[in-house]
Backbone bond lengths (Angstrom), bond angles and torsions (degrees), N, CA, C in turn:
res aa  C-N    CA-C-N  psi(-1)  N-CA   C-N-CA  omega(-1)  CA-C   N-CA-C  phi
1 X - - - 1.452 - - 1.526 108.59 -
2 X 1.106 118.73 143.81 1.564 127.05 -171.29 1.584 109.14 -87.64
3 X 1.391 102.41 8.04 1.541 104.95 -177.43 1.416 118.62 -83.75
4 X 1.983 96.19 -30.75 1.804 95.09 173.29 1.165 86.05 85.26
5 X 1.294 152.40 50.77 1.205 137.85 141.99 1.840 118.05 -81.18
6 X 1.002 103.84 109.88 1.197 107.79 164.93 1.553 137.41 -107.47
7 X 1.071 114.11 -170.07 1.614 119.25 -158.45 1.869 101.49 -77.50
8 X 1.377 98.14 127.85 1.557 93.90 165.91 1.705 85.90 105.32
9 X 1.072 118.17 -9.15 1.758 113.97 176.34 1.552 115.99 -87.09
10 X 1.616 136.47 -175.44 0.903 124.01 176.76 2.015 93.91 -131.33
11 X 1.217 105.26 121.48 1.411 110.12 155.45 1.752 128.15 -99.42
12 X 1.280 105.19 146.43 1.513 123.74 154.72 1.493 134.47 -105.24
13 X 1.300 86.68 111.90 1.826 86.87 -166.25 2.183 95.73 -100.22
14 X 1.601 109.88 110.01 1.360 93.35 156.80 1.577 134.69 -81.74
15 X 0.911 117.23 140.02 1.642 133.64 -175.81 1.566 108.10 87.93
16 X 1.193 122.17 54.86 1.640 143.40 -164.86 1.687 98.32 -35.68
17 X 1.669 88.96 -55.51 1.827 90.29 -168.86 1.336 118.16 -89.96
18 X 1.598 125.47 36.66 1.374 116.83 163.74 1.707 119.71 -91.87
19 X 1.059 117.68 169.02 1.405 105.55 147.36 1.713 130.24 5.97
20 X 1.310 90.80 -99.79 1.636 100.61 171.82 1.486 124.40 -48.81
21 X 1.809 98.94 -51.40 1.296 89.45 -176.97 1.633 136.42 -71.71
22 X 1.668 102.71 -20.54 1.723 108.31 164.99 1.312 121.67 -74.56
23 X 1.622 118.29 -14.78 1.304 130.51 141.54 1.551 125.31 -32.89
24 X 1.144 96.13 -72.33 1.517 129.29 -173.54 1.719 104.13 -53.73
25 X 1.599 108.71 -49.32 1.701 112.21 -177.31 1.369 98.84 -46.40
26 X 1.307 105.81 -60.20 1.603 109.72 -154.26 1.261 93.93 -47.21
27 X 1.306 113.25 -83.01 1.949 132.43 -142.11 1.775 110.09 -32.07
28 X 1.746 85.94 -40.98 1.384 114.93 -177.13 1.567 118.65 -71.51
29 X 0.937 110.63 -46.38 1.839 117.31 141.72 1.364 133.36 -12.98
30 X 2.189 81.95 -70.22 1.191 95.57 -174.16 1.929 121.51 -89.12
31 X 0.747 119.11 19.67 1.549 156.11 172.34 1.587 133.65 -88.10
32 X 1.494 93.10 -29.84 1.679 122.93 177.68 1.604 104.25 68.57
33 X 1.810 113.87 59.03 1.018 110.27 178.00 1.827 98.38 -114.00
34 X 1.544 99.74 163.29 1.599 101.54 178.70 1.741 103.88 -89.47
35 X 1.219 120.57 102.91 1.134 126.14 168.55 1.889 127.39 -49.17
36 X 1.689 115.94 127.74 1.817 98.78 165.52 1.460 87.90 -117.57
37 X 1.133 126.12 168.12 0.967 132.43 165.05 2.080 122.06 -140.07
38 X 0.844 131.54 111.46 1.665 118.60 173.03 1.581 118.39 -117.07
39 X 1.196 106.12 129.38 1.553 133.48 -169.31 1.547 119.81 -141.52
40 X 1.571 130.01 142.87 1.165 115.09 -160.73 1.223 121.16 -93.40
41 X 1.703 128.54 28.33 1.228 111.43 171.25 1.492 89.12 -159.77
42 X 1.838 99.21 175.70 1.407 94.72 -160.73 1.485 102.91 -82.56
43 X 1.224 103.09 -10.86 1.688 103.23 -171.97 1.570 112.24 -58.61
44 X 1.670 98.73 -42.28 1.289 112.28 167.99 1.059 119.91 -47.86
45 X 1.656 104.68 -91.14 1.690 100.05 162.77 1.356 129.71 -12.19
46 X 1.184 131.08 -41.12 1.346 138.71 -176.97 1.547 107.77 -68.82
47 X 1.213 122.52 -37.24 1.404 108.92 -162.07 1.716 104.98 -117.62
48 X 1.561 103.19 12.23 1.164 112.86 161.90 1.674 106.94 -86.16
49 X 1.122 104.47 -57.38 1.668 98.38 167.74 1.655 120.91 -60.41
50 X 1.482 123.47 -33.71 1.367 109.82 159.33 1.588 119.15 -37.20
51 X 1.322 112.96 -47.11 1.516 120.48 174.53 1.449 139.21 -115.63
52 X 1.792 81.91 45.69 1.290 123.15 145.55 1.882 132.22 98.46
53 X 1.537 85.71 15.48 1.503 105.45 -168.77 1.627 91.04 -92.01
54 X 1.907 86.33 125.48 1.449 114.87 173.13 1.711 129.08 -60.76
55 X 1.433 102.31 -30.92 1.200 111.70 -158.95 1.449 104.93 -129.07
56 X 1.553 156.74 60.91 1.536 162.64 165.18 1.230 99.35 -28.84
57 X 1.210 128.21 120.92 1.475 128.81 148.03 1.475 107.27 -132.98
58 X 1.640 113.71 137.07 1.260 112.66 179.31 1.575 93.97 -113.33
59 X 1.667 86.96 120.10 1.621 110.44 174.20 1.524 101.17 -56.11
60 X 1.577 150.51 1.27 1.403 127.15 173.30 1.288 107.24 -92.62
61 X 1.396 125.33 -33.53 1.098 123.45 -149.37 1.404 102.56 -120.31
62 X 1.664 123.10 -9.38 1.483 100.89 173.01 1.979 98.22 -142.11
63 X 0.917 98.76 173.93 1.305 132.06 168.12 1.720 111.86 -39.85
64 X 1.245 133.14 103.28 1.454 101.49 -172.39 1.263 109.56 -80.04
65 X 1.408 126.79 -40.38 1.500 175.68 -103.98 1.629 80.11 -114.53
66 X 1.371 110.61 -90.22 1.448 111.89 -178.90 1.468 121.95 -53.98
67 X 1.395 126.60 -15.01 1.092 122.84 165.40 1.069 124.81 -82.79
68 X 1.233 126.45 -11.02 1.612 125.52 -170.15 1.875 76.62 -94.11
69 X 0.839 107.08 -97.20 1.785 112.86 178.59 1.408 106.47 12.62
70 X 1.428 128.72 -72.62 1.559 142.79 -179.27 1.612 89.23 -52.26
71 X 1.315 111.90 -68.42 1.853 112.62 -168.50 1.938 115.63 -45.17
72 X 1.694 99.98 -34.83 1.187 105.22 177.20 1.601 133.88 -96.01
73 X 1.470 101.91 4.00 1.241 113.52 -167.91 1.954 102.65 64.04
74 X 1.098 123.04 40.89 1.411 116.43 178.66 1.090 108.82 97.77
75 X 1.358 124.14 -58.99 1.735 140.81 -174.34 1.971 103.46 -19.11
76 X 1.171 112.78 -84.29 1.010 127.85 169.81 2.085 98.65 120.42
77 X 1.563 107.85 -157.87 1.303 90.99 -168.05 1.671 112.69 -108.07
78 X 0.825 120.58 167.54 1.930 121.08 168.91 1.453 104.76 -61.25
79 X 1.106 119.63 -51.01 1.695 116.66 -163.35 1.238 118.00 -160.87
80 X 1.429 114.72 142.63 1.359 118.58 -149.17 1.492 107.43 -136.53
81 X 1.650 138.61 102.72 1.184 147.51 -161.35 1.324 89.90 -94.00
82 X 1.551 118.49 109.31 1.450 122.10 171.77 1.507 111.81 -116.91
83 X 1.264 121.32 129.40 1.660 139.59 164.92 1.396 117.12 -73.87
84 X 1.659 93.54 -36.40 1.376 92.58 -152.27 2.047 120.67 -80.81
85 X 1.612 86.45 -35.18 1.556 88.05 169.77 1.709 122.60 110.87
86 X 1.382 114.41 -114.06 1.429 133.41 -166.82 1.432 89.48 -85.54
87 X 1.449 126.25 -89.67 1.319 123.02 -172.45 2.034 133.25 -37.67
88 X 1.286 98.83 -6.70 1.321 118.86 -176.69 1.395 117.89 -113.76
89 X 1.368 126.13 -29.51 1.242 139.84 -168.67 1.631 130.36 -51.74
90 X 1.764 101.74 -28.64 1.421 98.57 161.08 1.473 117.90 -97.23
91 X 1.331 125.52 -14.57 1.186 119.40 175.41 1.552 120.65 -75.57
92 X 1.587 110.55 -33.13 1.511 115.70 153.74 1.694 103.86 -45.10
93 X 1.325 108.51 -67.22 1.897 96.60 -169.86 1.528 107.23 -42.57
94 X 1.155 108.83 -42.42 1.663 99.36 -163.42 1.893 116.55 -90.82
95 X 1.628 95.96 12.51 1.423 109.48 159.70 1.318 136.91 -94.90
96 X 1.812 83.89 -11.08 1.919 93.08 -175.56 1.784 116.49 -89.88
97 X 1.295 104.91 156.49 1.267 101.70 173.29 1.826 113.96 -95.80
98 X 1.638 101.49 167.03 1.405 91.70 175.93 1.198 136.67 -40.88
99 X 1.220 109.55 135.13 2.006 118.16 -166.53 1.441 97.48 57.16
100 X 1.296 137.63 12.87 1.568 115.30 142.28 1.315 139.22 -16.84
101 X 1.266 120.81 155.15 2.119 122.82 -176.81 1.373 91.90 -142.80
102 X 1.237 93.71 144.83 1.648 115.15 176.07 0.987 87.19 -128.56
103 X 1.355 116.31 154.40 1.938 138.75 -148.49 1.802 109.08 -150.51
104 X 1.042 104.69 55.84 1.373 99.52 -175.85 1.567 127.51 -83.78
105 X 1.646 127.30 126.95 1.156 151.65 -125.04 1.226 104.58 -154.71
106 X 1.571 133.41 -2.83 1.610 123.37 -174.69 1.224 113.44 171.07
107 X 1.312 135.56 108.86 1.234 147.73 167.06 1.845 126.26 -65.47
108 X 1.305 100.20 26.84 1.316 114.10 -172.63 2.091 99.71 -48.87
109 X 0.916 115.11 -28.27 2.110 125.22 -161.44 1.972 86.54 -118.22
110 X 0.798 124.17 44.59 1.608 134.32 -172.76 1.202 118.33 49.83
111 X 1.833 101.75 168.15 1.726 111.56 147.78 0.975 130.80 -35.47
112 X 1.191 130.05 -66.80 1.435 154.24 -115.23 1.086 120.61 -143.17
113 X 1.527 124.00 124.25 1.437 129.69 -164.11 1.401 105.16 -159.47
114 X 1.728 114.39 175.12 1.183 117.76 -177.76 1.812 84.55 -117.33
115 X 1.285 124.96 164.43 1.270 134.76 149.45 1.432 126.26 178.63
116 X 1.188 106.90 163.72 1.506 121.81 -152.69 1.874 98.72 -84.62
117 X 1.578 99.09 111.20 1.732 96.87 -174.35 1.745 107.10 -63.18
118 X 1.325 125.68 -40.54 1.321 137.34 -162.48 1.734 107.79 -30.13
119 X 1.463 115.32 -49.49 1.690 99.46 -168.75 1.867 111.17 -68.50
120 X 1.627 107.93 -25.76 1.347 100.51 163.89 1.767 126.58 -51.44
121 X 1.382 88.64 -44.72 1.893 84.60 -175.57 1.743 104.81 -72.86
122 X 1.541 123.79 -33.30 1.122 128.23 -160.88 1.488 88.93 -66.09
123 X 1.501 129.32 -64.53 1.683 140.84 -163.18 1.432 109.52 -76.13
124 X 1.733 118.52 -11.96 1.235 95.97 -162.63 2.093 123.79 68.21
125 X 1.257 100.04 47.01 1.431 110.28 -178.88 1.343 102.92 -77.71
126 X 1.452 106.63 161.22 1.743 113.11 136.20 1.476 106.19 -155.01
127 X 1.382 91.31 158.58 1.194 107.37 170.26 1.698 138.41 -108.08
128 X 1.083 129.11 121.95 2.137 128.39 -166.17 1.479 74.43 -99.71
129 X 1.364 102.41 179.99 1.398 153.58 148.50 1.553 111.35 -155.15
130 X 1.506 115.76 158.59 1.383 121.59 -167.86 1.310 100.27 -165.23
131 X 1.544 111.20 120.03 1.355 85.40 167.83 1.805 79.57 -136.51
132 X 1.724 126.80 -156.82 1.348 115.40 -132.33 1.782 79.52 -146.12
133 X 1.150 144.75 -26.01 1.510 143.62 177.32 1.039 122.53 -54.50
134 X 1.548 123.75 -57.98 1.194 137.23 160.71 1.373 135.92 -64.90
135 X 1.059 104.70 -6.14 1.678 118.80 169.18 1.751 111.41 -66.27
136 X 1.431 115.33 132.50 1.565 124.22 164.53 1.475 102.25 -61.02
137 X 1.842 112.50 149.89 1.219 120.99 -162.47 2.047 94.26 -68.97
138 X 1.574 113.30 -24.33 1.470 99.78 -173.89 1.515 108.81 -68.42
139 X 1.132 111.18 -35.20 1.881 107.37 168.72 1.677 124.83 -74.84
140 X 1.780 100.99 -10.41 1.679 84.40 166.07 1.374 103.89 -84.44
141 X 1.260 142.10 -11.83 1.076 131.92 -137.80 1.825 93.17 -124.60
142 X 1.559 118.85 -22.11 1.658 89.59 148.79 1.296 107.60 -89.30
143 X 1.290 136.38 -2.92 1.679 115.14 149.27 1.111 135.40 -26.57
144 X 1.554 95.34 -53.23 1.732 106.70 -167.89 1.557 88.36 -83.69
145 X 1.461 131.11 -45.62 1.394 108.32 -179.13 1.444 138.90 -65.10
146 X 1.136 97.07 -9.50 1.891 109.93 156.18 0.884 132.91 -63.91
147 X 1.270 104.49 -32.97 1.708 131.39 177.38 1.178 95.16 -56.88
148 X 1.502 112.75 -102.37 1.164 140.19 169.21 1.427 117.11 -4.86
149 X 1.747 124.78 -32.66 1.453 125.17 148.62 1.048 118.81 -65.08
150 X 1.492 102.91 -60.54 1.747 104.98 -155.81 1.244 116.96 -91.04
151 X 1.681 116.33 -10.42 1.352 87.27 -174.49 1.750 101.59 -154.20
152 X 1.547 115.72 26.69 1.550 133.78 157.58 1.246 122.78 -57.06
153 X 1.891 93.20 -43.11 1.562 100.27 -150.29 1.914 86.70 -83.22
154 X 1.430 122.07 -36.05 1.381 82.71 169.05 1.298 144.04 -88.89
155 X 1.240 114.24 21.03 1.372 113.30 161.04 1.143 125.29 -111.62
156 X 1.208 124.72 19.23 1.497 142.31 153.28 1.878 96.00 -91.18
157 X 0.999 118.80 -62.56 1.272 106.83 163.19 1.861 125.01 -34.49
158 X 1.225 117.47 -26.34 1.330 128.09 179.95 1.652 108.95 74.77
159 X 1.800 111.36 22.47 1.241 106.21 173.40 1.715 111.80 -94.86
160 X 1.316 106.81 4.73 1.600 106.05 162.90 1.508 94.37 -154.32
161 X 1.984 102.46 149.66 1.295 106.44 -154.78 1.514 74.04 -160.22
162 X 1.628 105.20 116.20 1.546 114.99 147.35 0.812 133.61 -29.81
163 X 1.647 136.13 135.21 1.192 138.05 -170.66 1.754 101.05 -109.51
164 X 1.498 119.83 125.56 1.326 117.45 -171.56 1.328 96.50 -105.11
165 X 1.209 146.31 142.27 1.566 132.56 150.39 1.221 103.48 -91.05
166 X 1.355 131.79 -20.76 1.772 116.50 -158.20 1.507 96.18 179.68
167 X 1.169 115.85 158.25 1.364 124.74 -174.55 1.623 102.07 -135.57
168 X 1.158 124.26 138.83 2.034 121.15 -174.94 1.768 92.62 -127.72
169 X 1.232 108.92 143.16 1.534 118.25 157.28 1.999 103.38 -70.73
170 X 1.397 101.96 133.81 1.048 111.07 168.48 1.638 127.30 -28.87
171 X 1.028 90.71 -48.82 1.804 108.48 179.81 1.707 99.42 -64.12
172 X 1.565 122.34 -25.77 1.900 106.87 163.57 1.489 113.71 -106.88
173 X 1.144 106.97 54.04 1.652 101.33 159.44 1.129 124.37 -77.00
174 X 1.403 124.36 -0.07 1.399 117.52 175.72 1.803 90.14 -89.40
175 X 1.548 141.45 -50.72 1.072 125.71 153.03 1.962 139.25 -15.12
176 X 1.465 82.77 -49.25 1.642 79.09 174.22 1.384 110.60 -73.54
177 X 1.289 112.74 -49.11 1.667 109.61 -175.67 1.370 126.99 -31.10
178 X 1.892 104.82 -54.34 1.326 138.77 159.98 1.631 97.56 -19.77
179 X 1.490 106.35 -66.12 1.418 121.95 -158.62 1.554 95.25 -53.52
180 X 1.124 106.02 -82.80 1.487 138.04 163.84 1.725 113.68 13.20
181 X 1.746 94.96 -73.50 1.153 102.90 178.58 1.829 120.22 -84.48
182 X 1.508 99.72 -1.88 1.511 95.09 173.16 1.608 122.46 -79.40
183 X 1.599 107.52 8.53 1.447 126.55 -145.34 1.311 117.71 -13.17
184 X 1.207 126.78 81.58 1.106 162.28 179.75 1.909 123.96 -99.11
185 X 1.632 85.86 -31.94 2.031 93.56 171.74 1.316 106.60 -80.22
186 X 1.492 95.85 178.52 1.581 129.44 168.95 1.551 111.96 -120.17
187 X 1.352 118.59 107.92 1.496 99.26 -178.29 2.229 120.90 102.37
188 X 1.020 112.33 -164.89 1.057 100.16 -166.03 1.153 105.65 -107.01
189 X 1.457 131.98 164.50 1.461 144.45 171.01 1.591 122.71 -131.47
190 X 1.601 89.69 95.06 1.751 109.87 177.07 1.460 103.70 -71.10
191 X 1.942 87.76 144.17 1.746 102.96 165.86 1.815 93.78 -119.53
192 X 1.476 104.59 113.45 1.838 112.29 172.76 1.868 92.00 -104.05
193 X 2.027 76.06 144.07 1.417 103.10 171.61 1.499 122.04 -60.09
C-alpha cells in the first residue's frame, strides 16, 4: 500500500466487511497493526472483528469521528482506507493523527465536496487516491510484484484467507450486482466462467 503503513500504527478501514476491507483486516493484523473498522450492521461488525478488527464502529448508529477520538485518546488514526469519498472527506481529516494519510479508493458518498483545508496544514495530512484502470501495464505489473512480496507469502501461509460470500455464473451478473448493491454481504462476490 502506498500509504506506508507500518507496524505499531493504527488503521481505519471504511466498509470493514467488503471485499477489500476483510482483505484489508487481515494483512493489517498480520503486520501488527491496530485495526478500526466501520460497517453498517452488527452482523458486520461482528465478523469484522472475528477477523480481527480491534475497534467496530457502526457508521449508522454512532459517531465515527468521535469514536476514533475516545479510541485514541484524541490522537486520532495513522491511516485511513476510504471508499467512500466526497461525503466523508472532512470527517476522515478530522480522524487522522499527525502526519496522517488518507487513502482514497471509491467514491461510493460522491466526488465532490466542500471542506475545510486547515487540519491538513495543522497535522501535516495528505491525501492518495489510487485506483488500478489507468495505470500503464509497467505499473500494474510492479503491482502484482509487490504483492507477490509482501503480501502472497501470507496467504500461502494461510495467515490471510479471502472472504467469499457467493460465487454467480457469468451468465448472472446482473444477479450479483443486485446483490452487490443491496450490501447485504460479508466479503467478496465472484462471477466464474
Amino acid at each position: 500500500m502506498t500509504s506506508h503503513l507500518s507496524p505499531g500504527e493504527s488503521f481505519l478501514i471504511h466498509g470493514g466487511s467488503s471485499g477489500i476491507g476483510t482483505f484489508a483486516i487481515q494483512i493489517a493484523k498480520h503486520l501488527g497493526i491496530k485495526v478500526f473498522v466501520t460497517a453498517g450492521s452488527e452482523e458486520k461488525l461482528a465478523a469484522c472483528k472475528g477477523l480481527g478488527a480491534d475497534v467496530c464502529i457502526n457508521y449508522k448508529t454512532e459517531d465515527f469521528v468521535a469514536r476514533i477520538k475516545e479510541e485514541t485518546n484524541g490522537k486520532g488514526v495513522d491511516v485511513i482506507l476510504d471508499n467512500i469519498g466526497g461525503s466523508y472527506l472532512q470527517r476522515n481529516l478530522n480522524s487522522l493523527a499527525v502526519d496522517g494519510r488518507l487513502f482514497i479508493i471509491g467514491f461510493q458518498g460522491g466526488a465532490v465536496t466542500e471542506v475545510n483545508l486547515q487540519p491538513m496544514l495543522a497535522r501535516r495530512l495528505t491525501i492518495q487516491a489510487a485506483g488500478l484502470r489507468n495505470r500503464s501495464l509497467d505499473n500494474k505489473a510492479l503491482i502484482v510484484s509487490e504483492v507477490e512480496k509482501n503480501v502472497w507469502p501470507a496467504v500461502v501461509e494461510g495467515k490471510v484467507k479471502p472472504v467469499v460470500y457467493k460465487t454467480f455464473p457469468l451468465s448472472e451478473a446482473a444477479e450479483a450486482h443486485k446483490l452487490m448493491e443491496e450490501s447485504s454481504h460479508i466479503g467478496k462476490i465472484l462471477l466464474i466462467p
